[in-house]
N, C-alpha and C positions, 0 to 999 in steps of 0.2 A: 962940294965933293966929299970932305969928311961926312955931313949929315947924312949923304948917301951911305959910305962905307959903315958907320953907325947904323944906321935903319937896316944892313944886310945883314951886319953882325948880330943884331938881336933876335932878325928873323930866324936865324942858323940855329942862336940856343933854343929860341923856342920851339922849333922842330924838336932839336934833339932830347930835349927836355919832355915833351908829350910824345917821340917815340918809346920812351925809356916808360913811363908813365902806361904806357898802351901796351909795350910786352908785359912788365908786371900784372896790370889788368890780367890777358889772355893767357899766363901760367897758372892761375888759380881756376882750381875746378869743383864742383859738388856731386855728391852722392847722397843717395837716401838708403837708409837700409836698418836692420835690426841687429843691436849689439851682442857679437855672441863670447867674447871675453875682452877683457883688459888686466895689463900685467901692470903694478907699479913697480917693480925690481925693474923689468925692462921698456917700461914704457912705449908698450905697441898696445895700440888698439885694433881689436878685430871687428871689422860689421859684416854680417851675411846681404850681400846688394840682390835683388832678382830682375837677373836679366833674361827676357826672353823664357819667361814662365820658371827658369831654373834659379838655382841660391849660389851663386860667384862668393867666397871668400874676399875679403883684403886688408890685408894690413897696413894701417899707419902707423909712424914713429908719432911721440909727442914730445914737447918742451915746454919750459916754464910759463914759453908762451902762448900757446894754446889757452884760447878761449871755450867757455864751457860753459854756454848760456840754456835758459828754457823761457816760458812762459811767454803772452803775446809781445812780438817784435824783440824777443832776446833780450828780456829787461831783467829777468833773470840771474843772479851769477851762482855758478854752480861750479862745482869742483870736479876731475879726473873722476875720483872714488863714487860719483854716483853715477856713474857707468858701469849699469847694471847687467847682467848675463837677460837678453828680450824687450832691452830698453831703445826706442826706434828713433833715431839719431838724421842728421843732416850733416857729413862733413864737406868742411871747404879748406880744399888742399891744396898742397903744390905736387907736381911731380917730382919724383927720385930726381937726386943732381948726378948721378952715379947709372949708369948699366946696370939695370936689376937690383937697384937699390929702391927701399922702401918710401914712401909718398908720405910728405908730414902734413898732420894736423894743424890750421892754424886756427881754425875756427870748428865747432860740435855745440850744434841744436839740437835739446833733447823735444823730438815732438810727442805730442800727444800719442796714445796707443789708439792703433787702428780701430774704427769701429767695427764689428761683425753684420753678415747682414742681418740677422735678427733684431740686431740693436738699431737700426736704422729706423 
């Protein structure tokens, strides 16, 4: 009977354990788009994203922790400051914790610039 009661209590944390694990996952989201300013006084990053042929604004906050990688696989480490005004970015966010509050940075891929089709 214990061994029973043992084997259901384990099964319970691990549930709760990999549900906790699974929303974390599903609150983190990405975006691609081209950097059109960054503040370090206030530490918002702006990217112009195009959705549906048009240029959507959005701003993230950042933190000390924000990552700020480039080159193949993010190997990379790169600073806030080389977020540049046309610099074409991949961020991976969280949502506002707040009603109309701003989405933070946790992670920004600087990708390669787009090629043209001439260049192709």
């Amino acid at each position: 009977m214990k061994k029973c009661m043992l084997c259901v209590s384990v099964m319970v944390v691990v549930c709760f354990v990999a549900g906790l694990l699974f929303a974390a996952a599903a609150a983190t989201l990405q975006v691609t788009g081209v950097v059109k300013s960054y503040s370090a006084e206030t530490k918002e990053l702006v990217v112009t994203v195009k959705k549906e042929g048009e240029g959507t604004d959005m701003t993230f906050l950042t933190t000390e922790e924000t990552k700020v990688v480039a080159g193949r696989e993010g190997a990379e480490t790169k600073a806030l400051t080389d977020l540049t005004e046309g610099t074409r970015v991949r961020v991976t966010y969280t949502k506002a914790a707040e009603e109309g509050g701003k989405p933070t940075a946790t992670r920004i891929m600087i990708l390669p610039a787009e090629r043209t089709k001439a260049a192709k």
